[in-house]
DOZA-35808 format. One record per residue (C-alpha): x, y, z; residue number from 1; residue in one letter. Coordinates in steps of 0.2 Angstrom, whole numbers, plus 2048, in hexadecimal, padded with zeros to 3 digits. Layout:
{node {X, Y, Z}, NUM, 'a'}
...
//
This chain:
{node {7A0, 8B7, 098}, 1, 'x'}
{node {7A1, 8B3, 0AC}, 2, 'x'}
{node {7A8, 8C3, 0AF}, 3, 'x'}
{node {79C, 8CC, 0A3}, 4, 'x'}
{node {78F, 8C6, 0AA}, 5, 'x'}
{node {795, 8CB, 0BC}, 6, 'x'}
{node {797, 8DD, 0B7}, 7, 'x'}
{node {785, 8E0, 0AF}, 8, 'x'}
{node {780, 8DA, 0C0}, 9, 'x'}
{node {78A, 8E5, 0CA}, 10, 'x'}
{node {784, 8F2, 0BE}, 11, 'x'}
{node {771, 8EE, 0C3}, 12, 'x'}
{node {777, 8EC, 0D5}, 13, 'x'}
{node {77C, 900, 0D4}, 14, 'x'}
{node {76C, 905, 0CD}, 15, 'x'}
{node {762, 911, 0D9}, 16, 'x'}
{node {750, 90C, 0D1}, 17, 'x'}
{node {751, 8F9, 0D5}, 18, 'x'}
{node {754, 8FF, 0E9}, 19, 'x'}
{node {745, 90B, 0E7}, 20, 'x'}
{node {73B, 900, 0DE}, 21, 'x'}
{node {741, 8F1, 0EC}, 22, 'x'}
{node {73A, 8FF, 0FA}, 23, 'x'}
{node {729, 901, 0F1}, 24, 'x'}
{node {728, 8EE, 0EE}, 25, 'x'}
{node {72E, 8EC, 102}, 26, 'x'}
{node {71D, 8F6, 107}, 27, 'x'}
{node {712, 8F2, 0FA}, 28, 'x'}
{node {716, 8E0, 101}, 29, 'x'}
{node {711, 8E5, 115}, 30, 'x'}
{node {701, 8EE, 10D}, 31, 'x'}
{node {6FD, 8DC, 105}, 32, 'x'}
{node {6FF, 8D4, 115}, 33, 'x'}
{node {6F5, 8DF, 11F}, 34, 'x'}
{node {6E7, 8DE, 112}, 35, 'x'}
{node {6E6, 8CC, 111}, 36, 'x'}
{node {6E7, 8CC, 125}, 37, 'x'}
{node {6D7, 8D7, 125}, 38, 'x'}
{node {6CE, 8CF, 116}, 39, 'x'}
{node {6BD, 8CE, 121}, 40, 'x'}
{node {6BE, 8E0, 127}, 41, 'x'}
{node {6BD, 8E5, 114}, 42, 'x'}
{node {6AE, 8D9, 111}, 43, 'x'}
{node {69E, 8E2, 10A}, 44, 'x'}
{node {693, 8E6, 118}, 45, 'x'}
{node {680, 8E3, 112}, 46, 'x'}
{node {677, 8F1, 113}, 47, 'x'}
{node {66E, 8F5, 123}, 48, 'x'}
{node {65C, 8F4, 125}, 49, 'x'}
{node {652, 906, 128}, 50, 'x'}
{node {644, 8FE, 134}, 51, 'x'}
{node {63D, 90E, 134}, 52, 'x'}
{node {63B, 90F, 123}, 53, 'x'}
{node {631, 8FD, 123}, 54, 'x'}
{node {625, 904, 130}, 55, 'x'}
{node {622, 912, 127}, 56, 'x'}
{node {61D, 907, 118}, 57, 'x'}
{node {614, 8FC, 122}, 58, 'x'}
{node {60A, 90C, 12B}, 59, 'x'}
{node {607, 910, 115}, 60, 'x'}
{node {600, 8FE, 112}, 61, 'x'}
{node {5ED, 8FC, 110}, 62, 'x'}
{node {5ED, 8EC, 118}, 63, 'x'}
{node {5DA, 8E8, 110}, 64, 'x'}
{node {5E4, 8E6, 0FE}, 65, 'x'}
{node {5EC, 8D5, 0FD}, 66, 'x'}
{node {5FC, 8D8, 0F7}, 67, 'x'}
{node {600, 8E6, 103}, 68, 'x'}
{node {5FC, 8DB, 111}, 69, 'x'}
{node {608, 8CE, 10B}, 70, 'x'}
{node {616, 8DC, 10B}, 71, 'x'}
{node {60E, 8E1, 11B}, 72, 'x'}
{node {610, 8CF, 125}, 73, 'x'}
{node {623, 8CE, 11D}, 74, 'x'}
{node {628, 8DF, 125}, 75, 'x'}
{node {622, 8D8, 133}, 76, 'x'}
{node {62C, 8C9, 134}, 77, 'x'}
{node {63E, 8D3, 12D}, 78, 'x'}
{node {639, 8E0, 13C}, 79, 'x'}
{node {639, 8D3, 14A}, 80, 'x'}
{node {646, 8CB, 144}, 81, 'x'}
{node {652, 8D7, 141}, 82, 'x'}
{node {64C, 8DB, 154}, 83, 'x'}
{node {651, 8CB, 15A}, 84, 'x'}
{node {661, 8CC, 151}, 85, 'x'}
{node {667, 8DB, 159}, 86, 'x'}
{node {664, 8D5, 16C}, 87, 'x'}
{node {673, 8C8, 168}, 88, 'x'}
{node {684, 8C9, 163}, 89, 'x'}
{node {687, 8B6, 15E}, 90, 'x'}
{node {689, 8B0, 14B}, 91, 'x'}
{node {684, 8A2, 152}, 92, 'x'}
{node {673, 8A9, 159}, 93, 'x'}
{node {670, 8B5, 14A}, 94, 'x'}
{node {671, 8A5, 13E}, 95, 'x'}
{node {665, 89C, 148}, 96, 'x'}
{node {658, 8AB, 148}, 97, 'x'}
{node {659, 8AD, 135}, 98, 'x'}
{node {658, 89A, 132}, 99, 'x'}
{node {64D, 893, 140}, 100, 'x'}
{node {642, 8A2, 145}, 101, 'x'}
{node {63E, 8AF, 136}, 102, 'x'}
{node {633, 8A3, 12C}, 103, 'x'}
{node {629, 89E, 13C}, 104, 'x'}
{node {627, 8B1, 141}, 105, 'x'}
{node {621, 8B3, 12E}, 106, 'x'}
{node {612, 8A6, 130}, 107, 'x'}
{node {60E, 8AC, 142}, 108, 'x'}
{node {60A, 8BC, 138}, 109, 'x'}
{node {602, 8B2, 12B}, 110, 'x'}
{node {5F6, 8A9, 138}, 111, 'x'}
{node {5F1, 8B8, 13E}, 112, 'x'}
{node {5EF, 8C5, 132}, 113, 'x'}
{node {5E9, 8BB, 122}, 114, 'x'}
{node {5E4, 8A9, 128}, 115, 'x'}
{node {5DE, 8B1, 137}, 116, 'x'}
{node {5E1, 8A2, 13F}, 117, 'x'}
{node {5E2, 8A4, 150}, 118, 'x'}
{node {5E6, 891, 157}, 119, 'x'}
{node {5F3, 892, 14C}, 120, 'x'}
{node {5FB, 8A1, 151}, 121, 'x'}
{node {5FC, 8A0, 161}, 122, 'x'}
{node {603, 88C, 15F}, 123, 'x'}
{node {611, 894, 155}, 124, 'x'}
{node {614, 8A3, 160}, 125, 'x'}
{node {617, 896, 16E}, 126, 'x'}
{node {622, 889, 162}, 127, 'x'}
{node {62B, 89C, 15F}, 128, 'x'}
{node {62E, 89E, 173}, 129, 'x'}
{node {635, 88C, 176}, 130, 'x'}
{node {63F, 88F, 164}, 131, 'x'}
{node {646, 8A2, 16C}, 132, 'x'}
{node {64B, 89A, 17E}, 133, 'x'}
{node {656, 88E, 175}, 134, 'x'}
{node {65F, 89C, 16C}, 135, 'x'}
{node {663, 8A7, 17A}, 136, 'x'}
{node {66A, 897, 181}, 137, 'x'}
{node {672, 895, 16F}, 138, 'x'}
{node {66D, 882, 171}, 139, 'x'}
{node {671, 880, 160}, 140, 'x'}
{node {670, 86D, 161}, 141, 'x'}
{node {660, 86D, 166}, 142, 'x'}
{node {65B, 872, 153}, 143, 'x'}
{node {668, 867, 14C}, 144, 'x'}
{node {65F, 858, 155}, 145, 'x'}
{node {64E, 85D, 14C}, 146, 'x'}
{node {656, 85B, 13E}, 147, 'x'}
{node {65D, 84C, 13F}, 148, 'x'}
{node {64D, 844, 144}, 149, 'x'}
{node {642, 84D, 135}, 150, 'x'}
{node {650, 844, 12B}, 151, 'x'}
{node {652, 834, 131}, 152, 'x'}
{node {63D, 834, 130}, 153, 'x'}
{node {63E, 839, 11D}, 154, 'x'}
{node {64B, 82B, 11C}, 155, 'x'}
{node {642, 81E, 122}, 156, 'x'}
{node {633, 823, 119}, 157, 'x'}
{node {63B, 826, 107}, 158, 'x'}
{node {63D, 817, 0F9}, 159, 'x'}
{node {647, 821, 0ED}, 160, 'x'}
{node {658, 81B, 0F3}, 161, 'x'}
{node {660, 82C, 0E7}, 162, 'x'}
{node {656, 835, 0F4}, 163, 'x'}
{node {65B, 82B, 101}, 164, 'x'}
{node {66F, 82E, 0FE}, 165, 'x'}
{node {66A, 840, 0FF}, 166, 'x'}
{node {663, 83E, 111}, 167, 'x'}
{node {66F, 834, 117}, 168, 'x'}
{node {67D, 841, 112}, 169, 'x'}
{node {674, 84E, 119}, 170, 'x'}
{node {672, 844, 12A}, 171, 'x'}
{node {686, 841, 12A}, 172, 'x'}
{node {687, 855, 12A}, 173, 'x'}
{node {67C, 858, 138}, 174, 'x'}
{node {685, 848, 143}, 175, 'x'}
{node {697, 851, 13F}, 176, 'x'}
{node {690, 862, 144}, 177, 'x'}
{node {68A, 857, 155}, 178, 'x'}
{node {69A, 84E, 158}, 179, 'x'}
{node {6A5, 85C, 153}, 180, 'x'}
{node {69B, 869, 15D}, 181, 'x'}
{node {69B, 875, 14F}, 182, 'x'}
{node {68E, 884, 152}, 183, 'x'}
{node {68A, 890, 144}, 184, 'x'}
{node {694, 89E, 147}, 185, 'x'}
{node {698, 8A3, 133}, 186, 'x'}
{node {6AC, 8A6, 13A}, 187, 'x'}
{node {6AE, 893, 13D}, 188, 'x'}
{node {6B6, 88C, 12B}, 189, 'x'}
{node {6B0, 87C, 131}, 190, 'x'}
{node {69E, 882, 134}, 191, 'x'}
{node {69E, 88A, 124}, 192, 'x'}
{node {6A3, 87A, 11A}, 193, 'x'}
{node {695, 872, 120}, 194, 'x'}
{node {68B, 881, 11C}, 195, 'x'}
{node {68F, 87F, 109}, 196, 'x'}
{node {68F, 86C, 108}, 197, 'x'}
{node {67B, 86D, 111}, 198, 'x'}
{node {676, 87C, 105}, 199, 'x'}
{node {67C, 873, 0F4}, 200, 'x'}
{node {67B, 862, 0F9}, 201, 'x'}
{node {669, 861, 0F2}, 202, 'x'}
{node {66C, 868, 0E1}, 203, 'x'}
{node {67D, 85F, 0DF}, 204, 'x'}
{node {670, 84D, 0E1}, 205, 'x'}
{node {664, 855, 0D5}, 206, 'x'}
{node {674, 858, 0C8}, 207, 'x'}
{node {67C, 848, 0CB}, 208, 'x'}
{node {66E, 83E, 0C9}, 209, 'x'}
{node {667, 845, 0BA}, 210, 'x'}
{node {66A, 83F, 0A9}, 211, 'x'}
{node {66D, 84B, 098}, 212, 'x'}
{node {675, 857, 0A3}, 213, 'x'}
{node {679, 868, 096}, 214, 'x'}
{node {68A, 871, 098}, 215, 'x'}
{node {687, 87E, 0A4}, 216, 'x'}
{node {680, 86E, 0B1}, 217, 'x'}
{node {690, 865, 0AE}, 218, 'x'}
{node {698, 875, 0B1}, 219, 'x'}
{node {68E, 878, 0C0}, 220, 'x'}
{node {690, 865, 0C7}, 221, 'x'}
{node {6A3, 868, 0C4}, 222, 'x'}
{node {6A2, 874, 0CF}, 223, 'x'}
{node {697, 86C, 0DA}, 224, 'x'}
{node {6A2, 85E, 0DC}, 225, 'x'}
{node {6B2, 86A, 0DE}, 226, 'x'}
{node {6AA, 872, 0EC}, 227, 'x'}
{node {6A3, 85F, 0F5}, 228, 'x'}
{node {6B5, 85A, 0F5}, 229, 'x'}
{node {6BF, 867, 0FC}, 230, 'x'}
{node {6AF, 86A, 10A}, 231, 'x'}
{node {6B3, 858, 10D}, 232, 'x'}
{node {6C5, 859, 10E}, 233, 'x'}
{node {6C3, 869, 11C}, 234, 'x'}
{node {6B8, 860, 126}, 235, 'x'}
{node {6C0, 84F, 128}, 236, 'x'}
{node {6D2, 856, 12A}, 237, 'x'}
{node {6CD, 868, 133}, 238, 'x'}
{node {6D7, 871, 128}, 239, 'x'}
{node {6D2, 884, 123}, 240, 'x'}
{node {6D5, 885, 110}, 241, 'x'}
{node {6CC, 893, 10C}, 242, 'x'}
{node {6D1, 89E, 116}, 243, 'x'}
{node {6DA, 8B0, 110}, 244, 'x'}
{node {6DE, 8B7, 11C}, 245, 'x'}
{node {6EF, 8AC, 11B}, 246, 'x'}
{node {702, 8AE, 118}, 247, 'x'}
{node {6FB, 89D, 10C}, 248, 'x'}
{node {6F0, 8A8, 100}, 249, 'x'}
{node {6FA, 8B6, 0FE}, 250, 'x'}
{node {707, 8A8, 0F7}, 251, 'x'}
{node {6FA, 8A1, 0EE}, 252, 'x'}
{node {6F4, 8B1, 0E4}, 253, 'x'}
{node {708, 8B6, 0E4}, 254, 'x'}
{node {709, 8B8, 0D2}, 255, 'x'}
{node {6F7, 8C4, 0CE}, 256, 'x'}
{node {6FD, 8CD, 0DF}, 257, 'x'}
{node {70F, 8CE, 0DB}, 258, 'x'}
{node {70F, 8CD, 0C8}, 259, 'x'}
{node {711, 8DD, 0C2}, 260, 'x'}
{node {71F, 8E1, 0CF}, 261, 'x'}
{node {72A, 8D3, 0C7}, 262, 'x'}
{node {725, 8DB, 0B5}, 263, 'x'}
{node {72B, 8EC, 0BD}, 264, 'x'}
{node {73B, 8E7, 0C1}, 265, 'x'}
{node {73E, 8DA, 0B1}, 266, 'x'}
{node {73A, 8EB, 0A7}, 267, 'x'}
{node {747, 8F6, 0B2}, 268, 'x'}
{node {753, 8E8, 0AC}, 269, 'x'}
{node {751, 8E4, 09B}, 270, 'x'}
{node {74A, 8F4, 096}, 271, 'x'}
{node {75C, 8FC, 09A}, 272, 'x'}
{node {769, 8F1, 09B}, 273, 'x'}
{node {76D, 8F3, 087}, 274, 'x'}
{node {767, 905, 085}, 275, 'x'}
{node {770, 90D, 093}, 276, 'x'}
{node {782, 905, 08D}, 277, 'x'}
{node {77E, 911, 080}, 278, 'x'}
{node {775, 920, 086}, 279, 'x'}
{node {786, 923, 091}, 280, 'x'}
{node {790, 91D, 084}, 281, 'x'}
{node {799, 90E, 091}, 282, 'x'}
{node {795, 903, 080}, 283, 'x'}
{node {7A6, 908, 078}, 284, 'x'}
{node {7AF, 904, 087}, 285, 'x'}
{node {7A7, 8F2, 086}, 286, 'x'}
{node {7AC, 8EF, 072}, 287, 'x'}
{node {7BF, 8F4, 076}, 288, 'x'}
{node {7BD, 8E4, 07F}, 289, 'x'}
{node {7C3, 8D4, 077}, 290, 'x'}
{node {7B1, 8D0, 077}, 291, 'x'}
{node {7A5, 8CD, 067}, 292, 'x'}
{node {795, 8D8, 066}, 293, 'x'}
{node {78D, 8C7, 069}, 294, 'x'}
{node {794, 8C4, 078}, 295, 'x'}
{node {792, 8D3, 082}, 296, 'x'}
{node {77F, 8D2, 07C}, 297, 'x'}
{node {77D, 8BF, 082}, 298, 'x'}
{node {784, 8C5, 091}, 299, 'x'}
{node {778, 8D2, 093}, 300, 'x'}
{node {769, 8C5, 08F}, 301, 'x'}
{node {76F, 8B9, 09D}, 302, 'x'}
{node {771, 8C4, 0A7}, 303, 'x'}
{node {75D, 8C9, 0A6}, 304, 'x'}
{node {759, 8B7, 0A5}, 305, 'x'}
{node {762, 8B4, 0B6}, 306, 'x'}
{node {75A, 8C2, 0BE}, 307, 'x'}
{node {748, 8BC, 0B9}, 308, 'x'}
{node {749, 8AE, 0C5}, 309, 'x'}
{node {752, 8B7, 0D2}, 310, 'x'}
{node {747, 8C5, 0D2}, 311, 'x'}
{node {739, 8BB, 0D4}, 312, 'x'}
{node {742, 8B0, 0E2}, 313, 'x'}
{node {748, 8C1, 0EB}, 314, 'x'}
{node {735, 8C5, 0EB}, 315, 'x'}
{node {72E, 8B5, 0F3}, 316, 'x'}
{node {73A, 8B7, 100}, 317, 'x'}
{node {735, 8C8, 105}, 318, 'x'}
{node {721, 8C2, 106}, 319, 'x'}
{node {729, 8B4, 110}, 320, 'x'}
{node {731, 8BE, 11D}, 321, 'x'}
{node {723, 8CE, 11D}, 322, 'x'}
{node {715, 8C2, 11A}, 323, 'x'}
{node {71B, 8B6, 129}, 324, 'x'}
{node {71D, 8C4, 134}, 325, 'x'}
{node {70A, 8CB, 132}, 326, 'x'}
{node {703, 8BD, 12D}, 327, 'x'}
{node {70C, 8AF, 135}, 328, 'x'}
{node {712, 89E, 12E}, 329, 'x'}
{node {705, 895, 136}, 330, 'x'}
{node {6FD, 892, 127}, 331, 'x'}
{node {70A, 88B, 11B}, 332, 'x'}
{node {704, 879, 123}, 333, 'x'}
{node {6F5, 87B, 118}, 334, 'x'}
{node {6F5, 875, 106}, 335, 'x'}
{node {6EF, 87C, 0F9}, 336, 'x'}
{node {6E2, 870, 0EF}, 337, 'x'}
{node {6DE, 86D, 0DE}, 338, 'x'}
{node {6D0, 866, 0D7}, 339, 'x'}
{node {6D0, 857, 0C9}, 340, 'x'}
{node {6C1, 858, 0C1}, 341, 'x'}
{node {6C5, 848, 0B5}, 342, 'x'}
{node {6CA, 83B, 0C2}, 343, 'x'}
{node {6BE, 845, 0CE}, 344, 'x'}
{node {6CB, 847, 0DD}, 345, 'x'}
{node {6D7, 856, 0E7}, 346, 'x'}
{node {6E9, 858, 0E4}, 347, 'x'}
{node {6F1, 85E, 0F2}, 348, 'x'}
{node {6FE, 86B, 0EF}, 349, 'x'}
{node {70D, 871, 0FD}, 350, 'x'}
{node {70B, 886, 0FC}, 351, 'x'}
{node {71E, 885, 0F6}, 352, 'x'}
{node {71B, 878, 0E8}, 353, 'x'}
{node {708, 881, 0E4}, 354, 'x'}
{node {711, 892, 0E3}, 355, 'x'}
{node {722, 88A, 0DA}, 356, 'x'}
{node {717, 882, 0CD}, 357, 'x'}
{node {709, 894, 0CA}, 358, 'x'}
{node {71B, 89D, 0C8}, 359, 'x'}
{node {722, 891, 0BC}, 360, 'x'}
{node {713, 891, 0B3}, 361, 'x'}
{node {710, 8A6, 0B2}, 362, 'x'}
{node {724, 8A6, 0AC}, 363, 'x'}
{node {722, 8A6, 09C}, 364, 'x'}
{node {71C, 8B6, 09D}, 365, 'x'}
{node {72B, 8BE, 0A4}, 366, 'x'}
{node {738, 8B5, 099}, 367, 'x'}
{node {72C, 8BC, 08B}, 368, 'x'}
{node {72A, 8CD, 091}, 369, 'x'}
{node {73C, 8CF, 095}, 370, 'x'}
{node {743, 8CA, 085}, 371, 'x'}
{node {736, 8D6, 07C}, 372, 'x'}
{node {73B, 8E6, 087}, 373, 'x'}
{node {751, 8DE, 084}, 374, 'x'}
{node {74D, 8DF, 071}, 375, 'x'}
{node {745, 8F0, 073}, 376, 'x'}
{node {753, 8F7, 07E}, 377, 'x'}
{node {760, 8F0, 06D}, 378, 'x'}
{node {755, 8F8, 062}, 379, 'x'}
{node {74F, 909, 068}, 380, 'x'}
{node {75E, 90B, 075}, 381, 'x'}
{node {752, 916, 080}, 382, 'x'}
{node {74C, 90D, 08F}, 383, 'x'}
{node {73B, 916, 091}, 384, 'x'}
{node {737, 911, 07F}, 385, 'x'}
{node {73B, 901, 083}, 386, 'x'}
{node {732, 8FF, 095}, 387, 'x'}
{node {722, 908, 08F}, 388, 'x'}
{node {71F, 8FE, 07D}, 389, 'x'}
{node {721, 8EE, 087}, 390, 'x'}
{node {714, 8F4, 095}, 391, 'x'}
{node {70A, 8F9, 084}, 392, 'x'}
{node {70B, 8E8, 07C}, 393, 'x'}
{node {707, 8DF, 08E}, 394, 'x'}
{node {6F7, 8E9, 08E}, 395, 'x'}
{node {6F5, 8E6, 07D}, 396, 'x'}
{node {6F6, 8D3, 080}, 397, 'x'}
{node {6EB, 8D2, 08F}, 398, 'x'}
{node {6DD, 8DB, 081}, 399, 'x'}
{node {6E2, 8CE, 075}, 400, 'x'}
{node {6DF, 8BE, 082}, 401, 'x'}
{node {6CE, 8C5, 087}, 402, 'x'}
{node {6C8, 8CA, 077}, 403, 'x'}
{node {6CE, 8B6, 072}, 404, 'x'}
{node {6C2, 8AE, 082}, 405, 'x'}
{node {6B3, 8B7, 078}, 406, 'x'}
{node {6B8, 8B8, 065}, 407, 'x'}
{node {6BF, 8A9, 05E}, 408, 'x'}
{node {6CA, 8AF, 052}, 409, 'x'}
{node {6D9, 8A4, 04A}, 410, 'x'}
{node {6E3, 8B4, 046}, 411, 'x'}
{node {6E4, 8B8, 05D}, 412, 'x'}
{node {6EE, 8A6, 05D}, 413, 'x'}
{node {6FF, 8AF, 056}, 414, 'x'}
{node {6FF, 8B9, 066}, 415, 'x'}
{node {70A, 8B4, 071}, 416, 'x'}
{node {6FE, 8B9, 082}, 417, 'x'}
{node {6F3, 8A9, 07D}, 418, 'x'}
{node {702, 89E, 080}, 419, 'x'}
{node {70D, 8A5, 08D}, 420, 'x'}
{node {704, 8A0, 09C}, 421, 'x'}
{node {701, 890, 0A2}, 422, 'x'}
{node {6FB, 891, 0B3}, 423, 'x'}
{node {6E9, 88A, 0AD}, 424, 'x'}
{node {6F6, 879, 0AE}, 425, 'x'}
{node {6F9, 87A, 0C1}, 426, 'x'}
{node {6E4, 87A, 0C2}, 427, 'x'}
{node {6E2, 86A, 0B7}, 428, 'x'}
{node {6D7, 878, 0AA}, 429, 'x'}
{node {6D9, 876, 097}, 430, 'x'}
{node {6E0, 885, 08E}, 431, 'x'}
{node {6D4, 891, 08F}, 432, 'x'}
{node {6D8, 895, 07C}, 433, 'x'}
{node {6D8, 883, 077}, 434, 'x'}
{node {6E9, 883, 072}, 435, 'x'}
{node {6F5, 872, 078}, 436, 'x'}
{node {702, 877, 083}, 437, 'x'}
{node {711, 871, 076}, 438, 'x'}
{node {708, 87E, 06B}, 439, 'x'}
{node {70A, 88B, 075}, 440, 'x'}
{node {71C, 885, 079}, 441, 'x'}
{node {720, 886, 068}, 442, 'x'}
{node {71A, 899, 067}, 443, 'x'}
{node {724, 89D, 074}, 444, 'x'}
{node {732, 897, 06C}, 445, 'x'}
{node {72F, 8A1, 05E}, 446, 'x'}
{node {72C, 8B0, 063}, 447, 'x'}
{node {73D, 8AF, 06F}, 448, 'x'}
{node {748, 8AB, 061}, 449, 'x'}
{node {740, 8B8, 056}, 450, 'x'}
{node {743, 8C5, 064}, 451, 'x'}
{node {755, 8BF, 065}, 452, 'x'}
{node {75A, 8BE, 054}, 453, 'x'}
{node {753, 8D2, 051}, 454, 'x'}
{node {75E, 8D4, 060}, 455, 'x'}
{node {76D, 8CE, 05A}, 456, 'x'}
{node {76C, 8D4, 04B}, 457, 'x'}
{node {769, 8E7, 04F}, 458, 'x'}
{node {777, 8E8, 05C}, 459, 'x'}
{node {783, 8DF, 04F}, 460, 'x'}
{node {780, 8EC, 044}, 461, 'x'}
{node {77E, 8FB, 050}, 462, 'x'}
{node {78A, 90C, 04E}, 463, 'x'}
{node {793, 90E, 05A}, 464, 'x'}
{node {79F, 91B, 053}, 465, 'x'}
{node {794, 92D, 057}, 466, 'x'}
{node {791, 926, 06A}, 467, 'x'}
//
């Protein structure tokens, strides 16, 4: 059986398609890289105001009807700020004019052209002026500190101590900003933590402290208190875990990135490793061996079972090596984190035992897919018969597991695509299907044996004799 074994892999080993398809996979893998190493370059880039085009609606607008003077007094405010904007080049600055200036520009215009208030105007042009030094300075403290008093005055003035919690959170964001001198440039992940904790903080109170919440509130507090703990784990131990621009994520994403590479080569594999014993007619040599028909196949389906795993391993290691030398390993010190919603706490994760577990998880798939395309290759003895009716039944299945996410339907529980991955495990989900995970081992099961005994049984009784 050892020596079997060996010689179906020195057979694979001579194969010129798993070198060609080890080249594409080699530069698909430094295209990945790059990618992921210019994520930000790809970003959507909001479309570009036309100030032209607002002055010529504003020159349009008779400002004597209401409702055009309203659109009037709001160019007027984007204008002058998207002005402002373009005499800096700092996040830092640009986040400031849009949070601190625009809605005071927007009432100066309101105090002059519909209040026609003139005191007023001029007292917030001026409040503008002291509010304009400070940015070119990029004194960004300086708006931090009013905050900080506004909310310490609310605190000491509020009674409802729910509201009170609120504020004093709040008040801990603006002190760790202080102390940790962390502007408002949108590059900063620390900056941007606290960005998301400030912005949701107020309806994650709301939702936790309201009662009868309905399911799409659970959902969002869920969320909510998903996104609170890992903001809070980046900003008390400085660690950037959402970045993507990382050898870290590719590793992360390794089996939707690299997935149908693995399938690519399980198929080359399996598809031929029966059929083409036939097709060149090596099978009779094999049977003049004192070996049973049994034998030489289970020989063959080891050998597709070993491979599975090396494959895979082989592929790791390339994204190790490519992926370290454009990306760096710098970022394998971060680990990846989980969220428990039921004991409302983070796993931490090692990237090795993350990505260990995703492809333990996803294996089931492979072992599945394999077998089906071995049991095709016995049966048909043509390899591209074999190759494309698997890739038709993975599509086919992929169908099936959407359709059963919308239409619950007992008859979608036979398939196999419902059960053969288990990754929603390694994120603490429930099957999505709503199928126990013994359930789906059982299937599993099944459907291997099946494809094993129709194996067996057609090379048993296959015809060897006009080959």
């Amino acid at each position: 059986m050892v020596k079997s074994i060996k010689a179906e892999l020195n057979k694979i080993l001579h194969k010129k398609g798993i070198y060609i398809l080890t080249l594409i996979f080699i530069l698909y893998t430094i295209l990945t890289n790059v990618i992921y190493k210019n994520l930000s370059s790809y970003e959507l880039i909001s479309e570009d105001i036309n100030i032209e085009e607002i002055i010529d609606i504003n020159n349009s607008l008779d400002l004597n009807n209401k409702d055009d003077l309203l659109e009037y007094i709001s160019n007027l405010e984007i204008i002058e700020t998207i002005n402002l904007k373009e005499k800096y080049n700092s996040n830092n600055q640009k986040y400031l004019i849009d949070n601190y200036l625009s809605d005071l520009i927007y009432q100066s215009y309101d105090y002059k052209y519909i209040k026609n208030n003139e005191t007023a105007y001029n007292e917030i042009n001026e409040k503008i002026e002291v509010l304009k030094e400070k940015i070119v300075k990029e004194d960004w403290k300086y708006f931090i500190n009013l905050k900080v008093t506004d909310i310490k005055n609310k605190i000491n003035n509020e009674n409802d101590s729910k509201v009170t919690d609120r504020y004093i959170d709040l008040l801990k964001l603006y002190n760790y900003r202080i102390e940790n001198n962390i502007d408002f440039d949108n590059t900063d992940y620390l900056n941007n933590a606290l960005e998301e904790l400030e912005i949701n903080l107020y309806e994650y109170y709301n939702l936790l402290n309201k009662d009868n919440l309905s399911n799409n509130e659970k959902d969002r507090l869920e969320y909510l208190n998903e996104l609170y703990s890992k903001n809070e784990y980046i900003l008390k131990n400085k660690k950037d875990i959402n970045n993507n621009e990382t050898l870290r994520s590719v590793l992360i994403n390794f089996p939707s990135e690299f997935g149908l590479f693995i399938l690519i080569y399980i198929l080359m594999i399996s598809a031929s490793i029966v059929s083409e014993e036939f097709n060149k007619g090596t099978i009779k040599y094999l049977l003049t061996k004192p070996y049973k028909r049994c034998t030489i196949l289970t020989s063959k389906l080891i050998t597709v079972l070993l491979l599975i795993p090396t494959i895979i391993l082989f592929m790791v290691t390339i994204e190790l090596i490519i992926g370290g030398l454009i990306l760096d390993f710098s970022s394998l010190k971060v680990p990846v984190l989980i969220y428990d919603s039921i004991n409302n706490c983070l796993i931490s994760y090692n990237v090795f035992t993350y990505l260990f577990k995703s492809l333990l998880y996803s294996f089931p798939i492979y072992i599945i897919l394999g077998i089906f395309s071995f049991m095709l290759s016995t049966i048909t003895l043509s390899t591209s018969s074999a190759t494309t009716i698997t890739f038709l039944f993975y599509l086919i299945c992929n169908v099936i597991s959407n359709l059963a996410l919308t239409i619950n339907l007992k008859i979608f529980k036979v398939f196999i695509s419902l059960h053969w991955d288990f990754s929603y495990l390694i994120h603490l989900y429930n099957n999505p299907y709503n199928i126990k995970p013994w359930v789906s081992i059982i299937a599993i099961l099944v459907y291997i044996c099946t494809m094993l005994c129709i194996s067996y049984i057609y090379f048993n009784k296959k015809d060897v004799k006009n080959i």
